[in-house]
C-alpha positions in Angstrom: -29.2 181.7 182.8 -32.8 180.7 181.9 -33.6 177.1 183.2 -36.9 175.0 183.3 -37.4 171.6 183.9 -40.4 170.3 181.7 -42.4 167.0 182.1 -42.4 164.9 179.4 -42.4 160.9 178.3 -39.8 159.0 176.7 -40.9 157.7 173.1 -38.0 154.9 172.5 -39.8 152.1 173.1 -43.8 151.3 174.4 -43.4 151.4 178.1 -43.2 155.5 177.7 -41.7 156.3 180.6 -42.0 159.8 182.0 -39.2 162.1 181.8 -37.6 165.4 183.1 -35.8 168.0 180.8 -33.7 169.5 182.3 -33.5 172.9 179.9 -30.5 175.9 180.0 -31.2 178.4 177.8 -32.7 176.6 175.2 -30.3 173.5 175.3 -31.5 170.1 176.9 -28.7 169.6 179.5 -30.4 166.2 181.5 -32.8 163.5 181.3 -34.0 161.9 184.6 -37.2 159.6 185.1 -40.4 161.6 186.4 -41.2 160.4 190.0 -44.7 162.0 189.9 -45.3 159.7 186.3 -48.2 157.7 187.7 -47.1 154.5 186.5 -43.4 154.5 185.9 -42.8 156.3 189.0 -39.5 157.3 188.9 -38.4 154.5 186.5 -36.7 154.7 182.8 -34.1 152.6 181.2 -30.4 153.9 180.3 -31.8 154.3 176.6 -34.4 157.1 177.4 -31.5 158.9 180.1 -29.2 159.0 177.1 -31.4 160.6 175.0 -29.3 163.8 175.9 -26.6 162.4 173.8 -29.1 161.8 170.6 -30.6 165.6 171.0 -27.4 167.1 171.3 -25.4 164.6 168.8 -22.3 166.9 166.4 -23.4 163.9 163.9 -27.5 164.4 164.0 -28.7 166.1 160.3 -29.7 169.7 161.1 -29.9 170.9 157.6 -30.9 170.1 154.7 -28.7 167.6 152.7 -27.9 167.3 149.1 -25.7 164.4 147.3 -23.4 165.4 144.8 -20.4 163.5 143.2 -17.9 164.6 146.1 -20.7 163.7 149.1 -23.8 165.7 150.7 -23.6 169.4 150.9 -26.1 171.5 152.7 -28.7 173.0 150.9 -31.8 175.3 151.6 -35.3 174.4 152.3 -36.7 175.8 149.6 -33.9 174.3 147.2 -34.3 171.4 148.3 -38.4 171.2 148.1 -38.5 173.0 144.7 -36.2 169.9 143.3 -37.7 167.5 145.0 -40.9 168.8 143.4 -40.1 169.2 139.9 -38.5 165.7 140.0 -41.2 164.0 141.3 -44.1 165.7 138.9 -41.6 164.6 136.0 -41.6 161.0 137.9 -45.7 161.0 137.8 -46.2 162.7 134.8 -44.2 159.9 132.7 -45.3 157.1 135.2 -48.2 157.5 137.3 -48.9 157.9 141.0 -48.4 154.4 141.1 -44.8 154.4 140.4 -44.6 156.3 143.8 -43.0 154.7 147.4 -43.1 155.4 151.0 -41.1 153.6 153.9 -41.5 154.3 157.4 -39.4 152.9 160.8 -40.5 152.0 164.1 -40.2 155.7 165.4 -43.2 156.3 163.6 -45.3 154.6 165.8 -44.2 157.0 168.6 -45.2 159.9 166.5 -49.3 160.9 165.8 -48.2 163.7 163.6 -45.9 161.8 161.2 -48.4 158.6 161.2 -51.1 160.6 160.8 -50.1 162.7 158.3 -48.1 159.5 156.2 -51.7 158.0 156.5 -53.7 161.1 154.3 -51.1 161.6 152.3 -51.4 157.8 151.1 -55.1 157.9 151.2 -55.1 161.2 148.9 -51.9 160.5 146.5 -52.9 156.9 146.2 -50.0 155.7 146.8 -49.3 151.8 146.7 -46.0 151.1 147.2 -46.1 151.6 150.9 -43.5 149.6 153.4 -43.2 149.1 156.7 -41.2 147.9 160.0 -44.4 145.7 160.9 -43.2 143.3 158.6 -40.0 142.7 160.4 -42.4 143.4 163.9 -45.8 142.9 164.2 -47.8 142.9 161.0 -48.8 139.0 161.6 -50.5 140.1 164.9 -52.8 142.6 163.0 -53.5 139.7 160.2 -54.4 137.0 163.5 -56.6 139.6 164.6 -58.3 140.4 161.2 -58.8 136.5 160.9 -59.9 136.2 164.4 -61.9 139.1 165.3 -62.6 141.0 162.3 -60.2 143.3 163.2 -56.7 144.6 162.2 -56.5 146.8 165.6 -58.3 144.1 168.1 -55.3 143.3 169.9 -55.8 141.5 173.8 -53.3 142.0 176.0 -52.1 140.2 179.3 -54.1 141.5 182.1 -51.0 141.5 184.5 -52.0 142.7 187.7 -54.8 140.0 187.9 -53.2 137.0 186.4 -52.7 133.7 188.5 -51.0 132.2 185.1 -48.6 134.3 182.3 -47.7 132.2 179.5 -44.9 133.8 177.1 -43.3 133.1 174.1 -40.6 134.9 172.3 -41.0 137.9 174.4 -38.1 139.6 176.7 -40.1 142.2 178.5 -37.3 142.6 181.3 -35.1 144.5 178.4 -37.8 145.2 175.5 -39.8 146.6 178.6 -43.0 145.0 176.6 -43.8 144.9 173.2 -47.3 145.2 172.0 -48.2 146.3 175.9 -47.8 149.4 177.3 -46.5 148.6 180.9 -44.3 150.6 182.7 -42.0 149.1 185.7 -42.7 145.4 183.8 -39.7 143.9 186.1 -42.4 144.8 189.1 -45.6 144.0 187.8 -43.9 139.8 186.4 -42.4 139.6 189.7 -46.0 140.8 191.2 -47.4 137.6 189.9 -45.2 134.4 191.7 -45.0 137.5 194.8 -49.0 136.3 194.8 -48.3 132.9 194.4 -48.7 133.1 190.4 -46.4 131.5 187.7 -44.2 132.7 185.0 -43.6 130.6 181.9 -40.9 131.6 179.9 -40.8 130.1 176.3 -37.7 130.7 174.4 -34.4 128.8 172.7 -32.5 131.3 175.2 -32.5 131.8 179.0 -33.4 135.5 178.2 -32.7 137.9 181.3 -36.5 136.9 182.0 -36.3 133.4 181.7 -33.4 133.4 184.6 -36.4 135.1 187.3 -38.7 132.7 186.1 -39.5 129.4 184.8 -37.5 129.0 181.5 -39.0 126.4 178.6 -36.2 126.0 176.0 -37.9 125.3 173.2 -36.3 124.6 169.6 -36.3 127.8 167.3 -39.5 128.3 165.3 -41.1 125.3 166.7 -43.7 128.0 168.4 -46.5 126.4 166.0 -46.1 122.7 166.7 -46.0 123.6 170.4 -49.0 125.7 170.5 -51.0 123.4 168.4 -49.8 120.4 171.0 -50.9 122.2 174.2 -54.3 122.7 171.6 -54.2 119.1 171.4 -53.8 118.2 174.9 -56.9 120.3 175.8 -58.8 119.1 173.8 -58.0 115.7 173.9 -58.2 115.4 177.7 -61.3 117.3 178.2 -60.1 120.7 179.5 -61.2 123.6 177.4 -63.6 125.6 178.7 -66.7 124.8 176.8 -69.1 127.6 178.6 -66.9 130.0 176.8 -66.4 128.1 173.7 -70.4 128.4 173.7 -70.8 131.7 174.5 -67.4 133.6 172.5 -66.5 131.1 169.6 -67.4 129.9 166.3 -65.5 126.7 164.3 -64.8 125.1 167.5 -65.2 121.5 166.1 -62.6 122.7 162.8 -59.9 123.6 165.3 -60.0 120.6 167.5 -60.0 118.7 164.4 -57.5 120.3 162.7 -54.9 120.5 165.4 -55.6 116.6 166.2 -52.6 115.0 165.1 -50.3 117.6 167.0 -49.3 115.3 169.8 -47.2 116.4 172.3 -45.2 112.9 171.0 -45.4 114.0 167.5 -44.0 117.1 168.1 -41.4 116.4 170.4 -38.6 116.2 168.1 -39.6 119.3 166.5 -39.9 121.2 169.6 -37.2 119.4 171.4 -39.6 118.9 174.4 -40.0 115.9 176.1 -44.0 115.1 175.6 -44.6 114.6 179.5 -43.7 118.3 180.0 -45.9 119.4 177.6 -48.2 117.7 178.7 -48.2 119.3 182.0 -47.8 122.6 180.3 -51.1 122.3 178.8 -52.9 121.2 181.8 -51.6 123.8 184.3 -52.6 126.4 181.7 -56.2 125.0 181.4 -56.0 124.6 185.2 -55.2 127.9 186.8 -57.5 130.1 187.8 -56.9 133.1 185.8 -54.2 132.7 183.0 -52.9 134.5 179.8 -51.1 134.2 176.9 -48.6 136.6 175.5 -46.3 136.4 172.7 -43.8 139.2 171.0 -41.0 139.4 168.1 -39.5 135.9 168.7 -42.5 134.3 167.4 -43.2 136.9 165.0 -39.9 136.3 162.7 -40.7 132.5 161.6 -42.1 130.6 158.9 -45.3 130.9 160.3 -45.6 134.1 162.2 -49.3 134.5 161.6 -50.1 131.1 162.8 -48.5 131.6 165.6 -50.0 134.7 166.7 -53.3 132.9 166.0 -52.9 130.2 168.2 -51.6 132.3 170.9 -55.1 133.7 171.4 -56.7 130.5 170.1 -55.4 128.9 173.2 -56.3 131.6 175.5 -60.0 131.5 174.5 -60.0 127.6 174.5 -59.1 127.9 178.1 -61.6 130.5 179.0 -59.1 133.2 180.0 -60.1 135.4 176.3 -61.8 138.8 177.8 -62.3 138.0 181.8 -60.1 139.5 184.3 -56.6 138.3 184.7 -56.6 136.8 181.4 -56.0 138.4 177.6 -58.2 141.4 177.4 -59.3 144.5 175.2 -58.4 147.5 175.9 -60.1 150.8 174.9 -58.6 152.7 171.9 -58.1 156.4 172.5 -59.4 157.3 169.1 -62.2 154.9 167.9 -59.9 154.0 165.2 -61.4 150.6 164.4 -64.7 151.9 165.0 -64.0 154.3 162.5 -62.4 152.2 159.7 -65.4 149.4 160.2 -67.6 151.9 158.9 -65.6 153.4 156.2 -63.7 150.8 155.0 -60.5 153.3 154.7 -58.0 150.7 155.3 -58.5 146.7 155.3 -56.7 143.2 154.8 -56.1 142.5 151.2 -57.7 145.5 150.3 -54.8 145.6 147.1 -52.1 143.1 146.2 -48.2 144.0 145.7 -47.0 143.5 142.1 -44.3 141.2 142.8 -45.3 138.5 144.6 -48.9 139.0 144.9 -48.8 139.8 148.7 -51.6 140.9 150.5 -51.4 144.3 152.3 -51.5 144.5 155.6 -53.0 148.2 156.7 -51.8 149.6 153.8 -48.7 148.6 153.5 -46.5 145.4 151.8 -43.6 143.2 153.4 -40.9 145.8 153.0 -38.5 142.6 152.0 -39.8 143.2 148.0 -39.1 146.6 147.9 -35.6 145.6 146.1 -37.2 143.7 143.9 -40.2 146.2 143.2 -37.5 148.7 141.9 -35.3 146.3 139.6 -38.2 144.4 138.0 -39.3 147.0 135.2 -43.1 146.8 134.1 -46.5 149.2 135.0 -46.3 150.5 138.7 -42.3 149.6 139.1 -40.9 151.4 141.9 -39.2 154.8 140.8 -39.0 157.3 143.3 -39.1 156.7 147.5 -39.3 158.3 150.5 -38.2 156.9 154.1 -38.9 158.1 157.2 -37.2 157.1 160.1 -36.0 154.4 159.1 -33.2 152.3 158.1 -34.3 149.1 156.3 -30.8 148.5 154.6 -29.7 147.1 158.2 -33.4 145.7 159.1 -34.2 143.9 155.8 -33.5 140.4 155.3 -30.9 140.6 152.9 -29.8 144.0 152.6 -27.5 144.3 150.2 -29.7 143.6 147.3 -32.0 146.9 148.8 -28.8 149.1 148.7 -27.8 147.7 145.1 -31.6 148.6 144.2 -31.6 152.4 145.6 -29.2 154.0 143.1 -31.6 152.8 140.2 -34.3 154.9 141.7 -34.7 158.4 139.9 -35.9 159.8 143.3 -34.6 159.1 146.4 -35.3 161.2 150.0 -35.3 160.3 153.0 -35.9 162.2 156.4 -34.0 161.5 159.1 -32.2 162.2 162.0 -28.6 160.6 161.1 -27.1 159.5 158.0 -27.5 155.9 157.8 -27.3 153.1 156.0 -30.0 153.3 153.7 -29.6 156.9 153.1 -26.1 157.2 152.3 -27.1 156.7 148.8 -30.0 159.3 149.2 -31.0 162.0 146.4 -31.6 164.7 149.3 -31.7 164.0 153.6 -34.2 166.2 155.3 -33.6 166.9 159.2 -36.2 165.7 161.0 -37.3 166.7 164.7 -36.6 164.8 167.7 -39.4 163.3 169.8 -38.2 166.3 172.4 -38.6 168.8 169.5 -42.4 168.2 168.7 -45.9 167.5 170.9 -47.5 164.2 171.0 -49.8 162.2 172.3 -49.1 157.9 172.3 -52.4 156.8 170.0 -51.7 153.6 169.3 -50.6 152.9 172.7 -53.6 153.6 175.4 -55.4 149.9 173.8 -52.6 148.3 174.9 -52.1 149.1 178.5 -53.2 146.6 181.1 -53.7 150.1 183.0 -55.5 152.7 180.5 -53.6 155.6 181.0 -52.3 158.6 178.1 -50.0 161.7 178.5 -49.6 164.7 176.0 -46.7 166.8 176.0 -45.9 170.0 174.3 -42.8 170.3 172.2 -39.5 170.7 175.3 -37.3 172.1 173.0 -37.1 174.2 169.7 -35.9 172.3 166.3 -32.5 172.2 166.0 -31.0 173.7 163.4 -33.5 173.7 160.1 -34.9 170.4 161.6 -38.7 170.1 160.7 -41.6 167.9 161.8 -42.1 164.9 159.9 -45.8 165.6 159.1 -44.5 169.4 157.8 -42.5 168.0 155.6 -45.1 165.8 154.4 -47.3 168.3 153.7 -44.7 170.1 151.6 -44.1 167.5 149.3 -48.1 166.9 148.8 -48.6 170.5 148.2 -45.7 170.1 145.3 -47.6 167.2 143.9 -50.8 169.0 144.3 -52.2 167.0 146.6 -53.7 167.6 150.2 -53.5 164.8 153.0 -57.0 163.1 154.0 -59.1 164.9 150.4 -59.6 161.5 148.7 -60.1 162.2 144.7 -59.4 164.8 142.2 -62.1 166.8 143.1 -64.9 165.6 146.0 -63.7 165.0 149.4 -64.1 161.3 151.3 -66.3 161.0 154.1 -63.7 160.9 156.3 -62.3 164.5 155.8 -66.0 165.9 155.5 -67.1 165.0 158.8 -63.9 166.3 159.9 -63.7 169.5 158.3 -67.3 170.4 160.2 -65.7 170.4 163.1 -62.7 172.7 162.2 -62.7 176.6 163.0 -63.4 178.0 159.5 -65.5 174.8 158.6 -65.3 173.6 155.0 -62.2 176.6 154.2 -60.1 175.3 157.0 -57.1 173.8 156.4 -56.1 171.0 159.5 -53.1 170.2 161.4 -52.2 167.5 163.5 -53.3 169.0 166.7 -56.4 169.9 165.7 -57.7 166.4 163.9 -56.1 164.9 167.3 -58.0 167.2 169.8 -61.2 166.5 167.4 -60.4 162.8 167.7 -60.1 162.5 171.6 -63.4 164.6 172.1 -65.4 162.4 169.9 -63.5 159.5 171.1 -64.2 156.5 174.0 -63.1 158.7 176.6 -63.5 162.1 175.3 -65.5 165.1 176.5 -68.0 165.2 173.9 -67.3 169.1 173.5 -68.2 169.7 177.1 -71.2 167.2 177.5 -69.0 164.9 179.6 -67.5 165.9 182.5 -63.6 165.3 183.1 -63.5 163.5 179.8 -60.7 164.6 177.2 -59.4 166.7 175.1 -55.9 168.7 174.5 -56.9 172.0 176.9 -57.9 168.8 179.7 -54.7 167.0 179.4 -52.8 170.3 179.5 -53.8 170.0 183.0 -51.7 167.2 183.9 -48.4 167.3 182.4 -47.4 163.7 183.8 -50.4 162.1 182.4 -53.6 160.6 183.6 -54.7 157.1 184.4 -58.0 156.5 182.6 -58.7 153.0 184.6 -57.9 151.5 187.1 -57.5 147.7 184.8 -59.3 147.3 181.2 -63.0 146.4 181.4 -63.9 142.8 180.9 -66.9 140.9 179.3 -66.3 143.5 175.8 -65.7 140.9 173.4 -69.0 141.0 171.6 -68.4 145.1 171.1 -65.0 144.4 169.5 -65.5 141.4 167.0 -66.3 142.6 163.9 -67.8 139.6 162.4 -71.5 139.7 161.6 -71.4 136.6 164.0 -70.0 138.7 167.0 -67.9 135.4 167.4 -64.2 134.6 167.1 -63.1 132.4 164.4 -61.1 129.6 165.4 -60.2 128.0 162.0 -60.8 130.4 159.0 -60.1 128.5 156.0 -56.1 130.3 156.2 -55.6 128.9 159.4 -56.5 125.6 158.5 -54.8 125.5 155.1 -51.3 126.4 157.6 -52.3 123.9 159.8 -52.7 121.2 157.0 -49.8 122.3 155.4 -47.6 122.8 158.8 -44.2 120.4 158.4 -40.8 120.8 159.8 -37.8 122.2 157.6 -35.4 119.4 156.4 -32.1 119.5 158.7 -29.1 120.4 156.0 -26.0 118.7 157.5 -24.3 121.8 155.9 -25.8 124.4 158.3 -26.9 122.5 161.6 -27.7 124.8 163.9 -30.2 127.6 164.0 -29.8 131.9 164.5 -32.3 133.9 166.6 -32.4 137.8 167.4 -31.1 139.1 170.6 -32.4 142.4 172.4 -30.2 144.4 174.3 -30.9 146.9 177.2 -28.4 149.3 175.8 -29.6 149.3 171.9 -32.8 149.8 170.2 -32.7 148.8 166.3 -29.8 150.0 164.5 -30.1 153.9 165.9 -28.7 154.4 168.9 -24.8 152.8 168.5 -23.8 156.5 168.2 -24.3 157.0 172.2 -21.3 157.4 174.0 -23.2 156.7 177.6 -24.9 153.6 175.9 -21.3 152.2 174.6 -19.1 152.2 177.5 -17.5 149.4 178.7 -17.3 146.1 176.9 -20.0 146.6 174.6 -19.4 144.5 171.7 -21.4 142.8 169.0 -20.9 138.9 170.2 -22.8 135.7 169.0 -23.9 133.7 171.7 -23.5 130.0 172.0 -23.7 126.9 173.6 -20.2 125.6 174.6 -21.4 122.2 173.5 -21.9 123.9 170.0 -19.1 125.9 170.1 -16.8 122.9 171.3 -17.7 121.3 167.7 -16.7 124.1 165.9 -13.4 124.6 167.6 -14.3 128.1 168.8 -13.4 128.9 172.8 -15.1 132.2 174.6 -13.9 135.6 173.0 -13.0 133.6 169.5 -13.6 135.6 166.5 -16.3 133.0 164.4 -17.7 132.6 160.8 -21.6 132.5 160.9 -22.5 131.2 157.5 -26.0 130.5 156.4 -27.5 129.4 152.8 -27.9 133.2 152.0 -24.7 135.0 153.6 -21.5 135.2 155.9 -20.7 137.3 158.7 -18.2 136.8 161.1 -18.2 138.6 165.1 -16.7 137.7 168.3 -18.6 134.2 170.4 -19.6 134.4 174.0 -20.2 131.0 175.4 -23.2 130.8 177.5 -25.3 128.4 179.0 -28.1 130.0 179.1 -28.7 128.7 174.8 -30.2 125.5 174.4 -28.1 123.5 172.2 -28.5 123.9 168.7 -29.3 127.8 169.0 -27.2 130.7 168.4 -28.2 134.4 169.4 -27.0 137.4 167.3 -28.3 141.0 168.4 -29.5 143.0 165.3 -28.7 146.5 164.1 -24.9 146.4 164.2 -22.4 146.8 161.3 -23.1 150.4 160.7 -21.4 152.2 157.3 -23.3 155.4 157.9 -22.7 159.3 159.1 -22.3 158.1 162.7 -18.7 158.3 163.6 -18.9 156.3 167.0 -21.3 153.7 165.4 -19.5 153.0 162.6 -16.4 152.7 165.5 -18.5 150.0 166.7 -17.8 147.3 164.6 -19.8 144.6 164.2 -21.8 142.9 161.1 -25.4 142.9 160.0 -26.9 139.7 161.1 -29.7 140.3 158.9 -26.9 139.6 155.9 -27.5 135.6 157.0 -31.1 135.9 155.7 -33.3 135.5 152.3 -35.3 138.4 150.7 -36.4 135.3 147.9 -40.1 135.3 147.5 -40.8 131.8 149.2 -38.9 133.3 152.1 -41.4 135.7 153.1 -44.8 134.7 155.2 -47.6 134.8 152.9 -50.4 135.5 155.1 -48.4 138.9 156.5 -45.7 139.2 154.4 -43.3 138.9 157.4 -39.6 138.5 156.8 -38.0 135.6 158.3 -35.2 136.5 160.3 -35.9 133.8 163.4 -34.7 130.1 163.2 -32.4 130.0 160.0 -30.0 127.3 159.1 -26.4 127.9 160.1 -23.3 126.8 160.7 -20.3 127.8 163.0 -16.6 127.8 161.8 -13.5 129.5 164.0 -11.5 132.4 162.5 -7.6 131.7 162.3 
């Protein structure tokens, strides 16, 4: 018996823990955390253990898979790429490039290959109709920091080892392990802070598993704006911003204060359900303490005004002078000079194009994925006609997904490239098996700009594809080739600038055909801390990181005082009140209360799911997992419904019904529902699972999505609670 045990790093979720395989003759036989990891030191969460279970899973897609009239039946590569070929050239040939879509999940992000590669195919087919996760995630970040910095990849992040002060809303980093911020060991570094004699804030409608180590503000769902605008307010009002660094970092300082003026911590009160003293108080610690930041993650991201929010999230941490100085929100250094890059090219900005239906605005690249439906059924130039996902599974993760799996069968194309048969794919044309994260090499891009400690690992492939599985970014290429296309040559005939300062680089110059690794190890060398092809010692590149399997700390802490290097304004000055911002600020007014749905839904994380893809682990399942509303007993008293009840959650849009827990820890007026249950898929223990798609409560109409980001609004929606005889 062969066996090896090969370092590696989880890639579930943005902590990316380091990991052991344990490997028998070419079969992973154990997961355990990496104890020489240099910042997760022996730490990983039960998801990236049971990752065993996922590699190994009888119900994982290992061949290719074709639907007929009695189900999927296997089908070869070549088969299945020839069809998929000829269909799609008949597709363009009768409607364009145009008619063309892509969809890609969060396990994407974890990939450089299959984002990479999903990028220069879009540049070089043209593609429009691309959709994303980040408009059920993050997308209003990247629009707050276009508007703000000039920027869609500035993103600050809370220096945590040197705050006095942490400030969070919506975020529940003790089971997301941090969103948005790449910390390992979170539970240490929060508890690190009071341990020093810092604070905690924890803003939130729920005592979240943070909250309860902490000090918990239960605010009102999707009141985030009127309270950030209040604590705004207060600052301003009473004198406390920090006018050296309004001087020095910010432009449309008067606009803001004026246009946040009538925010009153009284005014807002019944909005936010705080009372106005506290919020008071809130403001003026904040502006008080000596070092302070400002952190927000998916529960203010899934509101009316996500973008807003994220705006005044960093508004308020420059205001009170914690924007780019230690221990506040800082700027950490990308591992490819990705925005560098794309402010001198142009490749990808906001707006750049505008979706058909709706007239959204993209947001890098992509629309809100909640008009995809509707970009299929409505018939006219550049209709939807034939789509790809990737890792993903926006039937479950849509607002309103029933009217996306009615759409599907009217596409003439539909492929998808997965690991499972989901709910999206069920309906699918063809299903191509796609690697595991253990099955490929990678390197966390996005990721190194968002660690309070700089740090990046790269990891050859641990296993061998199961089965016929491919890489994503193969398979890619195999469809552009079909299509006559090559990933990153922009036009018919010349090459963008982009691929010809590329290509001079390559071995075989302008005759060399890339991959992944290559453009990567190009990328690093020429990148912040590369090696310049030798001309910099110990700086990287693929051969240097080779060298340390565990991964290497680049820092120590992100460098301060940068914020005039990463504004991309021509005033090197944040904006505090584009003309957007203002307009949502004018325009910001509370929801009428329907007497028909009183109370409000929010998400719930769990430690023991992630999205709507790992309900088929048996490790992860044990127990008394179940798929539970939680409520107030006060609320659930009304509605005649007693702990372990069966309940009827109703909104304007849908139904559902699930089992209530009673808790405490929801402020009145609030219930929690996790997301990414009620599976009808390939996965025999998922499905097993029971449960109901929460996201069946919510609206794909038009007015319902976030205009500034498209972002669906899946946070603070009217309900009501009735028992089940």
């Amino acid at each position: 018996m062969s066996t090896r045990e090969v370092p590696t790093y989880c890639r579930i979720c943005e902590p990316l823990c380091g990991l052991i395989a344990t490997v028998e003759d070419g079969k992973l036989v154990r997961l355990r955390a990496d104890k020489e990891h240099p910042l997760s030191r022996g730490n990983a969460c039960p998801k990236g253990i049971a990752f065993t279970e996922v590699q190994n899973d009888p119900d994982r897609v290992r061949y290719p898979l074709r639907r007929t009239e009695n189900g999927f039946e296997r089908v070869s590569w070549d088969a299945a790429l020839e069809d998929i070929g000829g269909r799609l050239r008949a597709v363009i040939g009768e409607h364009g490039r145009e008619s063309l879509g892509w969809y890609f999940g969060n396990p994407s992000s974890f990939s450089y290959s299959h984002t990479l590669w999903l990028v220069g195919f879009q540049l070089a087919a043209g593609l429009r109709h691309v959709y994303s996760a980040g408009s059920q995630d993050i997308n209003n970040r990247f629009v707050a920091s276009h508007l703000l910095y000039g920027s869609l990849t500035t993103v600050p992040v809370p220096d945590l080892d040197r705050t006095d002060f942490l400030l969070m809303l919506g975020a529940n980093p003790l089971v997301s392990h941090g969103s948005a911020m790449s910390a390992p060991r979170i539970r240490d570094r929060l508890t690190a802070i009071t341990k020093r004699g810092g604070r905690v804030v924890v803003v939130d409608p729920r005592r979240t598993e943070t909250a309860r180590l902490f000090e918990h503000v239960g605010v009102r769902p999707d009141s985030d704006a009127w309270l950030l605008a209040a604590l705004l307010q207060v600052i301003f009002a009473e004198g406390l911003a920090d006018e050296r660094a309004l001087r020095k970092q910010a432009a449309q300082v008067a606009e803001l204060r004026d246009a946040v003026a009538r925010f009153t911590p009284e005014s807002t009160a019944a909005i936010t359900g705080l009372d106005p003293d506290r919020v008071r108080t809130l403001a003026r610690d904040l502006a008080g303490a000596t070092t302070a930041a400002v952190y927000g993650r998916t529960g203010t991201c899934l509101g009316r005004h996500a973008t807003l929010v994220a705006f005044l999230i960093d508004a308020l941490a420059l205001v009170t002078g914690n924007l780019d100085v230690p221990g506040g929100s800082v700027f950490g250094r990308e591992l490819v000079a990705v925005s560098e890059l794309n402010a001198r090219l142009g490749l990808i900005r906001y707006g750049k194009s505008r979706s058909r239906i709706g007239d959204f605005p993209d947001v890098l690249g992509t629309f809100p994925a909640a008009i995809m439906a509707k970009e299929i059924t409505t018939p006219g130039p550049g209709q939807l006609r034939a789509l790809f996902t990737s890792a993903g599974n926006p039937v479950s993760s849509l607002p309103n997904g029933r009217e996306l799996a009615d759409a599907l069968p009217h596409l003439d194309l539909f492929v998808s490239i997965d690991l499972y048969v989901n709910e999206t794919n069920r309906t699918a044309d063809y299903i191509l098996p796609a690697t595991t994260f253990l099955e490929r090499d990678d390197i966390p891009l996005p990721f190194t700009a968002l660690a309070p400690t700089p740090y990046t690992q790269y990891t050859e492939r641990v296993l061998e594809p199961d089965g016929e599985a491919r890489e994503e970014w193969r398979i890619i290429d195999d469809i552009a080739t079909r299509i006559g296309v090559q990933p990153f040559v922009i036009g018919p005939e010349a090459t963008g600038r982009l691929w010809s300062a590329l290509r001079r680089r390559l071995p075989g110059g302008a005759s060399a055909r890339p991959t992944p690794r290559l453009l990567v190890d190009l990328a690093l060398r020429v990148g912040p801390y590369g090696d310049r092809f030798g001309l910099r010692r110990n700086g990287l590149s693929l051969k240097m990181l080779r060298r340390h399997p565990h991964g290497v700390v680049l820092a120590d802490h992100i460098t301060t005082g940068v914020l005039g290097h990463v504004v991309r304004h021509r005033d090197r000055r944040v904006h505090l009140a584009p003309p957007e911002i203002r307009a949502e600020l004018t325009e910001l007014t509370p929801e009428p209360v329907d007497p028909a749905f009183p109370l409000r839904v929010i998400g719930l994380r769990e430690i023991k799911s992630h999205n709507s893809w790992m309900h088929n682990v048996e490790p992860l399942m044990r127990g008394d997992r179940e798929h539970a509303a939680r409520v107030n007993p006060k609320d659930a008293a009304v509605a005649g419904i007693s702990d372990g009840d069966r309940c009827r959650v109703t909104s304007p849009h849908g139904s559902i019904e699930l089992v209530a827990r009673c808790t405490e820890d929801m402020t009145e007026g609030t219930v929690a529902i996790p997301h990414g249950w009620g599976h009808r898929g390939g996965w025999q223990r998922a499905n097993a699972a029971g449960g109901a798609n929460v996201n069946d409560l919510m609206s794909s109409a038009l007015p319902d999505v976030e205009r500034l980001a498209g972002m669906s609004h899946l946070n603070g929606v009217p309900i009501r609670l009735d028992s089940v005889p």
